[in-house]
SEDO-28338 format. One record per residue (C-alpha): residue number from 1; residue in three letters; x, y, z. Coordinates in Angstrom, 3 decimals, padded with zeros to 6 digits, always signed. Layout:
N
PT	num	residuo	xx	yy	zz
PT	NUM	Ala	X	Y	Z .
...
// end
This chain:
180
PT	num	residuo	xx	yy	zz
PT	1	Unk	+059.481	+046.586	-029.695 .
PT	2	Unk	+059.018	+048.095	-026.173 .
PT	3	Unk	+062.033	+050.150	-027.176 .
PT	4	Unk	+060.940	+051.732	-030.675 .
PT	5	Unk	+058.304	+052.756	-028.863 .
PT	6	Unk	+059.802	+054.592	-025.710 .
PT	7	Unk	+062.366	+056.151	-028.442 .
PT	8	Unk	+059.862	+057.355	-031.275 .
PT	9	Unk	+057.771	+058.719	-028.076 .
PT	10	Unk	+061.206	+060.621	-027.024 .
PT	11	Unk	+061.763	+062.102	-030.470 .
PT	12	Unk	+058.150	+062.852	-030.824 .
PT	13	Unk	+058.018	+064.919	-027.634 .
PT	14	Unk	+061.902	+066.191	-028.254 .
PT	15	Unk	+060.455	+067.190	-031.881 .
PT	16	Unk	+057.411	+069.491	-029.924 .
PT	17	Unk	+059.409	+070.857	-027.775 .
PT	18	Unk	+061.749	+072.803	-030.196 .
PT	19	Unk	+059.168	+073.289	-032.660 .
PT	20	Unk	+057.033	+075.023	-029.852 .
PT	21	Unk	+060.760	+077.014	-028.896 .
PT	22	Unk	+061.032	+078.125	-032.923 .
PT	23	Unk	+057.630	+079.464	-032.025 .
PT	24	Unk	+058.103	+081.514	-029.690 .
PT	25	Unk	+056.353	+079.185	-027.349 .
PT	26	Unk	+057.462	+078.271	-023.775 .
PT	27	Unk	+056.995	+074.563	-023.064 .
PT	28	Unk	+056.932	+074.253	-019.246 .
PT	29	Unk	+058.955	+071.301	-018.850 .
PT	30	Unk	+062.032	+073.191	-020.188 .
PT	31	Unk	+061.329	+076.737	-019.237 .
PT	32	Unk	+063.131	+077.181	-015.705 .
PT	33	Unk	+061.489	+077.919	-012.643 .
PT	34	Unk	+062.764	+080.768	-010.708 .
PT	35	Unk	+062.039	+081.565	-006.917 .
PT	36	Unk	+061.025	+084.660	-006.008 .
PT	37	Unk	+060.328	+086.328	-002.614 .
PT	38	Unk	+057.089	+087.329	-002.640 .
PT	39	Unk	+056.237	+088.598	-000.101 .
PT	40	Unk	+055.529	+091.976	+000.932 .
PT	41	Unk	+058.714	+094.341	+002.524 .
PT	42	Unk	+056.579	+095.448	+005.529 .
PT	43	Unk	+056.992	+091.873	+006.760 .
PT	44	Unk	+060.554	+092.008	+007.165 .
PT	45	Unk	+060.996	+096.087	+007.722 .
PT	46	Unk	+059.106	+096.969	+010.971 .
PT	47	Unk	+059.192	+100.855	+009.861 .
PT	48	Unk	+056.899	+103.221	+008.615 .
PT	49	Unk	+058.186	+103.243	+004.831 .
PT	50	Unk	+060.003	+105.713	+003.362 .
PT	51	Unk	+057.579	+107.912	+000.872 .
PT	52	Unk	+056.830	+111.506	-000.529 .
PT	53	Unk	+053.372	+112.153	-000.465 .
PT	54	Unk	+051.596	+115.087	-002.449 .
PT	55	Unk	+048.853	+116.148	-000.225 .
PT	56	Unk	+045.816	+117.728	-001.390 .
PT	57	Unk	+046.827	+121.056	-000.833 .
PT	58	Unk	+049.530	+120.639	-002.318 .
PT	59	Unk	+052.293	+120.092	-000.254 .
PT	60	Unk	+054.720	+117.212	-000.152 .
PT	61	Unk	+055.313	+115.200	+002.473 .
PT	62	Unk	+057.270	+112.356	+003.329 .
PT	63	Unk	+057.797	+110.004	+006.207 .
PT	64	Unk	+060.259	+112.409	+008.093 .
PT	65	Unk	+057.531	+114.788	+008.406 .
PT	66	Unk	+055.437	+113.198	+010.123 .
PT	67	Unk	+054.279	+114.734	+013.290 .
PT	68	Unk	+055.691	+112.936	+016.212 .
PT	69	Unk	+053.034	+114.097	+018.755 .
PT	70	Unk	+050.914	+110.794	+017.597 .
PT	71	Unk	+051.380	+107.560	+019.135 .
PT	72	Unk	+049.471	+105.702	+016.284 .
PT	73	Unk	+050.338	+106.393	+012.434 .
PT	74	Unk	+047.451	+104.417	+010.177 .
PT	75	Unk	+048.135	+103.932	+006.742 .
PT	76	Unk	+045.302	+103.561	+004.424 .
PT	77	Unk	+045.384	+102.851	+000.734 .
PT	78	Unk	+042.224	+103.463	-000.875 .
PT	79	Unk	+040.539	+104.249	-003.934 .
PT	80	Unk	+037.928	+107.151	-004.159 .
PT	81	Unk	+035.529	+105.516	-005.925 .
PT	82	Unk	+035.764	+102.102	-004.167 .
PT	83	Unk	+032.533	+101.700	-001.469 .
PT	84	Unk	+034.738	+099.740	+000.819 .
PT	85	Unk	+036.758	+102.735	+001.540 .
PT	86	Unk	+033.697	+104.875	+001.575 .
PT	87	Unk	+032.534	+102.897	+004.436 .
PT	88	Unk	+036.028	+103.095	+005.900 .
PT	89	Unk	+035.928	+106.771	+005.993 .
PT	90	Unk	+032.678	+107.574	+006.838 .
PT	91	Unk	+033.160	+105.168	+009.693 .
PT	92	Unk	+036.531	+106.950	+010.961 .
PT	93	Unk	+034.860	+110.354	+010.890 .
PT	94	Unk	+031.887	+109.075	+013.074 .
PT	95	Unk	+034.588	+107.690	+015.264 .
PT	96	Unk	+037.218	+110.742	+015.194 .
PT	97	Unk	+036.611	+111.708	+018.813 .
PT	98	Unk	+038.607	+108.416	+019.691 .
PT	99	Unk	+041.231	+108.605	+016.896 .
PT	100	Unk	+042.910	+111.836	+018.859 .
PT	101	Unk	+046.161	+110.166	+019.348 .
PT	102	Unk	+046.161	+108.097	+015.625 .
PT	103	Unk	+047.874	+110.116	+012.503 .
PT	104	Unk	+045.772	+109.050	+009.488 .
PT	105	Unk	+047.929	+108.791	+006.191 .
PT	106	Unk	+045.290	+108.124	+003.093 .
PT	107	Unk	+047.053	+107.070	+000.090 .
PT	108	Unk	+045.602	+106.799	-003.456 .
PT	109	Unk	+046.765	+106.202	-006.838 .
PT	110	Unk	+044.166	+108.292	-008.301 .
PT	111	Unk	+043.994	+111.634	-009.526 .
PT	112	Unk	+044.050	+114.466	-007.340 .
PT	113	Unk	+040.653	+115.723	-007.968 .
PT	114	Unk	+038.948	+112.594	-006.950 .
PT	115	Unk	+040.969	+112.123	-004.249 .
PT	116	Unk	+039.959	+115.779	-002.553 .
PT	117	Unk	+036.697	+115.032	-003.552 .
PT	118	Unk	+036.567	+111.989	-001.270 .
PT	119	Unk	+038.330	+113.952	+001.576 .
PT	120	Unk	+035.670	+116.461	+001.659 .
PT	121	Unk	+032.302	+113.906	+000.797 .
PT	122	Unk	+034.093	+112.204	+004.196 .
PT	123	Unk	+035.266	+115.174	+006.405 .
PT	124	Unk	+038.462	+114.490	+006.540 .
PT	125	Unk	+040.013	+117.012	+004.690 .
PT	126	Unk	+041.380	+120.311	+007.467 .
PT	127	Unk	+041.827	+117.524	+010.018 .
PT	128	Unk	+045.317	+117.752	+011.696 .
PT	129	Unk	+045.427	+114.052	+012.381 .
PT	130	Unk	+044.855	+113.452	+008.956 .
PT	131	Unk	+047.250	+113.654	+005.565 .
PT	132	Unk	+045.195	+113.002	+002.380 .
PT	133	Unk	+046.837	+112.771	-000.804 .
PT	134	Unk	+048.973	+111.079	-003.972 .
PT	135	Unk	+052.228	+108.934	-003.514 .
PT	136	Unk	+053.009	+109.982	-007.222 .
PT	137	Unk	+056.309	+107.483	-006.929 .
PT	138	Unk	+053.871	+104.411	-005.607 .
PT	139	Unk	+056.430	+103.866	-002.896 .
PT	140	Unk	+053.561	+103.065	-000.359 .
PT	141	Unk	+051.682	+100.445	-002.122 .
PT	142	Unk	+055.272	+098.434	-003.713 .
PT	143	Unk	+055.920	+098.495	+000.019 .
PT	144	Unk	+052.526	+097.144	+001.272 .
PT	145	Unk	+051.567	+095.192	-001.766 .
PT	146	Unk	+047.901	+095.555	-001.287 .
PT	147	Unk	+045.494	+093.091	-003.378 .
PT	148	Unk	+042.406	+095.131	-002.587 .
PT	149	Unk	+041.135	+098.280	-001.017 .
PT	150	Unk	+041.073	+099.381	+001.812 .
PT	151	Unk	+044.138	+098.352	+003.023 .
PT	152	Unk	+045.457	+099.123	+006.384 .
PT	153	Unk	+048.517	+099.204	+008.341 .
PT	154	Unk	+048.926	+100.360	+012.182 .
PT	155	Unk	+052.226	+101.723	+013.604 .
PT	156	Unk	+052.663	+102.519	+017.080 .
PT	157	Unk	+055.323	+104.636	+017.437 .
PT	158	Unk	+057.124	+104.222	+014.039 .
PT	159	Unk	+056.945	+100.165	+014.195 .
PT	160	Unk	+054.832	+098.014	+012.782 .
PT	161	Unk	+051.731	+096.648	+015.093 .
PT	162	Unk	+049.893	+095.346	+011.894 .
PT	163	Unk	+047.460	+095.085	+008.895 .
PT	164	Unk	+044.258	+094.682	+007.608 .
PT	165	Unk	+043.949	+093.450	+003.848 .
PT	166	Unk	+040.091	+093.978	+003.509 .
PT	167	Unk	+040.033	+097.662	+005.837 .
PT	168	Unk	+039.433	+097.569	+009.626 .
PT	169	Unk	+036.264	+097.814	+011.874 .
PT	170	Unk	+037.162	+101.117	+013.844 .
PT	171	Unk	+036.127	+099.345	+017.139 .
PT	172	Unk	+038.836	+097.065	+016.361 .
PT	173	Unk	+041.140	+099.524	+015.707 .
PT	174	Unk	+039.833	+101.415	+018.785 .
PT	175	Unk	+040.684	+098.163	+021.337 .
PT	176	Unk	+044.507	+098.161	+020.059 .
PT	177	Unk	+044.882	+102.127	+020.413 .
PT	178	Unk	+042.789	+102.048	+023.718 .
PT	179	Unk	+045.269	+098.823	+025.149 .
PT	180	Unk	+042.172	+096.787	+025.576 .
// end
């Protein structure tokens, strides 16, 4: 008897499981599990990413152009209308007088228009330590892999020194540049 039952229950669930297949249906005990790397390719590449960047006057800009008169090169994804990265601006332009030696790179996915609006409502815009603008190609944030904005990465001297999923305090930011 034990035996009818353990079959029947084998059919029974052998029955669902194609039925749910004709369907259309995935039944997780036969759909098969693939492993994927996850994470991000600034944890195994140490470089400032390769990307072309249209700035907000217009001009594009990738990582070979970068000035190499800075020590520091921050990365910042943002959004313009996310107040997270309104307080992370507004809090690097109070501080700019210590950021001398850091090249800013802000990086939206948002349309131009916002994004110059937020580089002038922040002071940023005309700075020489500072590229605003549009990686059209989204070659900075496939590379990062943010989950929120601000995010931000620090490079000292072209290699990675690291990152900040939530945005940065700038007196935080201001110990690592200053050695302290």
């Amino acid at each position: 008897m034990k035996y009818i039952l353990i079959v029947l229950l084998s059919v029974t669930s052998f029955a669902t499981s194609v039925k749910a297949q004709a369907k259309g249906q995935q039944n997780k005990a036969t759909t098969p599990v693939s492993v994927v790397d996850a994470s991000a390719p600034y944890l195994k590449d140490k470089n400032i990413p390769t990307f072309s960047l249209t700035s907000i006057d217009g001009k594009e800009i990738t990582n070979k152009d970068l000035p190499s008169k800075y020590k520091y090169t921050c990365i910042i994804i943002f959004s313009p209308d996310c107040s997270h990265c309104e307080l992370e601006a507004a809090e690097i332009d109070k501080n700019a007088d210590k950021f001398k030696n850091v090249l800013f790179i802000w990086d939206s996915y948002r349309e131009m228009d916002l994004i110059k609006k937020f580089a002038a409502k922040y002071n940023l815009a005309g700075k020489p330590n500072m590229i605003i603008g549009r990686d059209g190609m989204y070659t900075i944030p496939t590379f990062f892999r943010p989950k929120m904005t601000p995010f931000v990465a620090l490079y000292e001297n072209g290699i990675f020194v690291k990152v900040w999923e939530q945005g940065v305090e700038p007196s935080e930011l201001i110990k690592i540049i200053q050695g302290h």
